[in-house]
N, C-alpha and C positions, 0 to 999 in steps of 0.2 A: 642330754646324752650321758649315758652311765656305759663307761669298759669297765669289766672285771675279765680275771686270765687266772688259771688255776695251774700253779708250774710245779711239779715236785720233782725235788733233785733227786735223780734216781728211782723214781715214781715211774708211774703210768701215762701222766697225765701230760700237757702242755697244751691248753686250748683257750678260745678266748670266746667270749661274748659278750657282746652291747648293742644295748636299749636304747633307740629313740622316738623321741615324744616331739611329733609334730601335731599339735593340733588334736582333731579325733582318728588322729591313726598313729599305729605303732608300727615302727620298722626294727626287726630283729636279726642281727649278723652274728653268725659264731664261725666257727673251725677251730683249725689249728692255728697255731703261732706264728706269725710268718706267713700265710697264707689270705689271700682273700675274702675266703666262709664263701657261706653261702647266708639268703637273705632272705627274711619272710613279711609281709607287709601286711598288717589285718587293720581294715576301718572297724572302730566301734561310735556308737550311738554321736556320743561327744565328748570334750574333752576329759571331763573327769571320769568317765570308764577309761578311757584310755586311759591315761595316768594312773589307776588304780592298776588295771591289767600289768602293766610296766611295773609296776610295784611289785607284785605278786611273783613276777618273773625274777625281777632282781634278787628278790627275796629265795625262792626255791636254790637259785645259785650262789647269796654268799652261804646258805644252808649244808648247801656240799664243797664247800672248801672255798670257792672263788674270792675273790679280793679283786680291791679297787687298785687298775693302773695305767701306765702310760703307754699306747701303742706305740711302738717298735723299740723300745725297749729291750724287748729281751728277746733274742732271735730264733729265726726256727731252728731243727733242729737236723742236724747235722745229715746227711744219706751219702751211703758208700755204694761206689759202682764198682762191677767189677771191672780191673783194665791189666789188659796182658800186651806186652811184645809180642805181635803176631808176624811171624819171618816166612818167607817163601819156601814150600816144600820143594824138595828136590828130586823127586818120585815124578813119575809118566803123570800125565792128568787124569781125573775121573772122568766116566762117561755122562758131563752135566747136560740135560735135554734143556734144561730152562735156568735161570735164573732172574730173580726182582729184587733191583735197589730199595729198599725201603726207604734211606736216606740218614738211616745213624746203625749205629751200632744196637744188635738185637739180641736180645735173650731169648724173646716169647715165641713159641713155635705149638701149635698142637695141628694136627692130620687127621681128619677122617672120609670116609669113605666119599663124601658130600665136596668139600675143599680143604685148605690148608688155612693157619692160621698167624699170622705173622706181627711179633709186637716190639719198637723198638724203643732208644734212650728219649725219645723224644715225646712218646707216648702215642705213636701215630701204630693204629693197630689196621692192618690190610687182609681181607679173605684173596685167596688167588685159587682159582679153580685147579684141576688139574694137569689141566690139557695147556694151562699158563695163561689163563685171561685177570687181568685183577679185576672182582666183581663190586667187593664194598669196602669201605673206608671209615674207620673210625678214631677221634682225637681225644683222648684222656688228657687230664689236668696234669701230670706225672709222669715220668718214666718208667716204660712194664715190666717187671722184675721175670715174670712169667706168663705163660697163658694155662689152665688146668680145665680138665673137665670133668662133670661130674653126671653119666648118665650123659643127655643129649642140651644140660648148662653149659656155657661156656662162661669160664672168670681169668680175669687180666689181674693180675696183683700188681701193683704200684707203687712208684718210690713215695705216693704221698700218705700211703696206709692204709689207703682204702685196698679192696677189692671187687671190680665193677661185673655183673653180670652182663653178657654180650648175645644173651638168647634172642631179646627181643628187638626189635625199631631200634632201639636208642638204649647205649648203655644205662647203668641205675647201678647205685653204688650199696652191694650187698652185705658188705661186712666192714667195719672200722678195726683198722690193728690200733693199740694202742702207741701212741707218741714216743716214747724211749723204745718203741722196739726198730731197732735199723734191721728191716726185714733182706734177708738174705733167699728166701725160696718159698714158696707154698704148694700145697699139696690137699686134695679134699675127698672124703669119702663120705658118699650117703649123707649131704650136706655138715658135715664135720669137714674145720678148715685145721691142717696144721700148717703149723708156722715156725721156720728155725730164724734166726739170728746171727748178728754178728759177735753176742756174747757168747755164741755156745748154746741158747737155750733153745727148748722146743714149747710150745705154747699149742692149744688145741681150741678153739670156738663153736659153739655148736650154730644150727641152724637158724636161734633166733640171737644170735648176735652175743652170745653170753659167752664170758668167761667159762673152760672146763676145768685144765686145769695145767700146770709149765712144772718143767723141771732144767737143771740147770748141767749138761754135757761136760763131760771130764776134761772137753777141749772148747776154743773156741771157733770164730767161723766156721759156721755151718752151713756149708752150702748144700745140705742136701734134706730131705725130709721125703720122706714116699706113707701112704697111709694107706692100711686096708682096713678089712670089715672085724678086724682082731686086731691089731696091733699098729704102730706108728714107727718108722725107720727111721734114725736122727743119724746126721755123717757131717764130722767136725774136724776141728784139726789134727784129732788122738787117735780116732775110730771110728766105729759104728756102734749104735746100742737102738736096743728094741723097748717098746714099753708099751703097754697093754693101754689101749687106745680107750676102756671104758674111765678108768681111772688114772693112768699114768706109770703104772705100776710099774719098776723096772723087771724085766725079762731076764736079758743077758746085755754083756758089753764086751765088744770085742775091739780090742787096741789094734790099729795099724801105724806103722813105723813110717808114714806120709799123710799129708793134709786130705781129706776129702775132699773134693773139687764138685762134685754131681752125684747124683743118682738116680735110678732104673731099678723097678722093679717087676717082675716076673710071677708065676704063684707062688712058688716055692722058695723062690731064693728072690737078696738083692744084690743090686750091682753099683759098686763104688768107686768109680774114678777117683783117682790122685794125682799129688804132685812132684812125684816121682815116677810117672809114666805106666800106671798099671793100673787096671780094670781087675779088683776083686769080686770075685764071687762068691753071696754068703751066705750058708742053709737060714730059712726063717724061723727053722725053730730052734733051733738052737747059736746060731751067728757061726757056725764053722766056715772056714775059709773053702769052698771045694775046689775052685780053680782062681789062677788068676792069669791076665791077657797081658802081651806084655808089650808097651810101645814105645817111640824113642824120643819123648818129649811128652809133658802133664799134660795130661787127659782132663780138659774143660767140657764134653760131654761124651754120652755112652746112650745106649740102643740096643735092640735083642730083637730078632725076628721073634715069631712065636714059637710058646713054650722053648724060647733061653735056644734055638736052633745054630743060629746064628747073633754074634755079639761084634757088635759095634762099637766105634772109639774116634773119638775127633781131639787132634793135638793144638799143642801153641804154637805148631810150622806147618800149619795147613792142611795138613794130614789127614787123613779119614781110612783106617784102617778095619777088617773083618777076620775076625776069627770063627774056629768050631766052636762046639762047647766045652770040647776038653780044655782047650788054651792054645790049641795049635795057628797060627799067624796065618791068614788063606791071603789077603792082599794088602798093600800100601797105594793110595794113590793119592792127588794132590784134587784141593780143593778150587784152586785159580781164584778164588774170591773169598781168601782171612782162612782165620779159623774157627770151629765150631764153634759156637757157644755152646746150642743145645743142638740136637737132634730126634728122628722118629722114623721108622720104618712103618711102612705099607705097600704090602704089594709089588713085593721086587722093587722097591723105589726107596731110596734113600732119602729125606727132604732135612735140610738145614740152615740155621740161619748162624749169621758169621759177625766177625768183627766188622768188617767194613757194613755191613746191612743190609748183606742178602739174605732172598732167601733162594735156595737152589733147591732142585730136583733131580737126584743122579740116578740114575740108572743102573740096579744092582743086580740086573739078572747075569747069569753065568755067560751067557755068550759076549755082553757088553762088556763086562769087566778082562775078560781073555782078550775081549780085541783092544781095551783100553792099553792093558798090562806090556801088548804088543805096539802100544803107540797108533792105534786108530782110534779117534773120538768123535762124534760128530762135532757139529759146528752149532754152540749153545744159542738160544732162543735169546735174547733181553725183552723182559718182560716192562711194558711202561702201562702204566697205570692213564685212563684216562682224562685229558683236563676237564671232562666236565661230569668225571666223578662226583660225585655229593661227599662231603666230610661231615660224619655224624657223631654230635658233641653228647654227652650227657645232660638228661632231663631229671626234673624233679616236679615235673608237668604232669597229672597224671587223669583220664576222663572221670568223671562220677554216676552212676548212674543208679536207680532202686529196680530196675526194668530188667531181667535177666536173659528175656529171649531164650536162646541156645546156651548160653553159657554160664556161670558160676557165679552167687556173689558171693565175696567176701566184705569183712565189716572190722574197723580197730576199736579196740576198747581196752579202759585203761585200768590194769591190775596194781594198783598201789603205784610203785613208781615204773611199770613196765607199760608199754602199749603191746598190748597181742592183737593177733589178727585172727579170725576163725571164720571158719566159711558157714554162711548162714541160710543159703537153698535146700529145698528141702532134699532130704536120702541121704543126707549125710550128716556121719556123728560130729559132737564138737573139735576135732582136731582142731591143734594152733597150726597156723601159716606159716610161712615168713613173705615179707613183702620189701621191698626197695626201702632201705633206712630213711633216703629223702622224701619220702611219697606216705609216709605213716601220719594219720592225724587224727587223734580221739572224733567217734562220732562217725568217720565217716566210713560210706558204700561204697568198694568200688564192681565192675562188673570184668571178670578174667574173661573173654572171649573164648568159647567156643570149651568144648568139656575135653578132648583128648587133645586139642591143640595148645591148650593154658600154658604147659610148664616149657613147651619148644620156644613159644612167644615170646616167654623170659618176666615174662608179668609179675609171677611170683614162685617160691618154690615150696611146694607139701612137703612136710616129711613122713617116712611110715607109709600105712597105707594108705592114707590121702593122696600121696606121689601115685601109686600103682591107678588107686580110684580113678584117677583125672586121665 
């Protein structure tokens, strides 16, 4: 057995892997630090191919930095969560139609028109329809820092670094952050991941896993990043700053006199919560402040109907407040269950998930909230998840087939030191893919099921017009 761990202080890097040599098979573990890896097992002929292969292996790794050492040793590495004093509002109750324990404390929240999406400290991610049924259940290695979408992707970000796509059967872990970054939020456009930090920085990854390119925020913790199809929104301790999402280029920066807590964005403007109780509003193209919302305790999340209609606000006493768009205050009401993390509007319906680990459903239409404000509420649903739900782990299990049928193959091959993926059926140019980091192995076929269903499936994700093609 050979460990080698490649650590650098202040680096990127903190991961381990080792080789063993049993006989004519080789068993290979890496990850991170601190973690258990993952493990690949290949028989060859007999023992001296194996041993040669393990050689080769070893070798490729002390080549880029690795070193011989002692497991446990040197410990993972450290993840900050966020944790607030969450006190009882003191405001009439919201009009909650439903609420689900998830069972810890949640950040991850995304809505669409299909169900809701709910990811907490424990890594346990729940879809809940609307109407309040929990349908599927999923368990990550880590705790969910967020849930994002990107088109009809669904990605969990996680305290372990990864970020797992949730499209298909069974999560698959899409993107690696690297090891020193104590991820604080992600955000993704057109397969472009950004990523803040609790140093303050912003970091961008494109679709095949690569580095683009970081810059380092006039403040630090940065809880916030939002990304479009021009530009990337970074909100830290100092302020907000924009920066040209091809290159990183700085835009503008615009200082605010309280921490950044979240963010929301809109077409035209974003929306920055802080820790001084206010929801700025801020042109995109230039970072002008045009409005700001004003509430009576730090804003841990924020919301906008469409086109910035209505602006939304969840405090650290429970709170969940709505304004116009000028900044004018329309209500206060109390949550009954913590306070926000995050939040999302759809459809006259408020959904969020809180401290204690719900997630709720309120009810924002005009006649609800009069009757609330008046002290009439209905009588909230509690939603329980089934016990014989199924809980679906991540795979790195993936079919293989040369046989296409109806659907797409694609094929990895190896560029120097990159594995790409490109789809190889006929009617289509060579576009590169991306595919499930664990499921990549020079050589091989696999077959995406079905031509316009591929990228929902979560199989893999095109970029360009590959994505549009499928």
């Amino acid at each position: 057995m050979t460990y080698l761990e490649l650590s650098e202080d202040g680096g990127g890097s903190h991961k381990f892997y080792e080789v063993t040599v049993s006989g004519a098979q080789v068993t290979i573990t890496y990850g991170r630090i601190g973690e258990s890896g993952q493990t690949k097992v290949t028989a060859f002929p007999d023992e001296a191919k194996a041993r040669a292969a393990a050689a080769k292996k070893i070798g490729e790794k002390v080549r880029k930095g690795y070193a011989p050492a002692q497991r446990g040793v040197r410990q993972r590495r450290a993840v900050t969560r966020r944790a607030i004093t969450s006190t009882r509002s003191t405001a009439h109750q919201a009009p909650v139609l439903w609420r689900f324990d998830s069972g810890a404390a949640a950040f991850g929240i995304f809505v669409d028109e299909e169900r809701c999406w709910v990811g907490n400290q424990r890594g346990d991610v729940y879809t809940v329809s609307h109407a309040g049924t929990v349908t599927s259940r999923y368990r990550l290695p880590d705790g969910v820092k967020c849930i994002v979408a990107d088109d009809f992707w669904i990605y969990a970000g996680c305290d372990d670094g990864r970020v797992y796509d949730l499209s298909g059967k069974v999560p698959r872990a899409a993107y690696e952050i690297a090891a020193d970054v104590d991820i604080y939020w992600l955000d993704i456009h057109d397969g472009v991941l950004g990523v803040s930090d609790r140093a303050g920085r912003i970091t961008t990854i494109d679709y095949e896993d690569e580095f683009q390119w970081a810059r380092s925020g006039q403040g630090d913790s940065a809880w916030m990043v939002r990304c479009d199809e021009k530009a990337v929104y970074h909100g830290h301790s100092r302020g907000v700053a924009r920066y040209d999402a091809e290159d990183g280029a700085p835009v503008w920066q615009t200082a605010l006199a309280e921490q950044v807590l979240f963010g929301w964005q809109e077409e035209k403007a974003v929306y920055a919560g802080t820790s001084r109780g206010a929801v700025h509003r801020l042109a995109k193209s230039d970072g002008r402040v045009e409005a700001v919302y004003r509430c009576d305790g730090a804003v841990y999340s924020c919301a906008t109907s469409p086109g910035g209609r209505h602006v939304f606000a969840g405090d650290n006493h429970s709170s969940v407040y709505c304004f116009d768009a000028s900044g004018e205050r329309l209500w206060k009401l109390a949550t009954g269950c913590g306070s926000a993390f995050s939040m999302q509007y759809l459809d006259e319906r408020l959904y969020i998930v809180t401290t204690d680990g719900s997630l709720a459903c309120i009810d924002a239409s005009e006649a609800a909230i009069a009757a609330a404000r008046a002290g009439t509420v209905p009588q909230p649903v509690d939603v329980k998840a089934a016990a014989s739900l199924a809980v679906v782990e991540p795979s790195a299990v993936v079919e293989t087939t040369t046989l296409a049928g109806d659907g797409v193959v694609v094929e990895c091959v190896r560029e120097g030191e990159r594995l790409r993926v490109r789809v190889v059926s006929p009617g289509y140019e060579a576009w590169n893919v991306q595919f499930p980091k664990d499921v990549r192995e020079a050589g091989a076929r696999y077959l995406v099921d079905g031509v316009r269903s591929a990228g929902r499936g979560g199989f893999y994700r095109a970029h360009g017009e590959i994505r549009r093609l499928l």
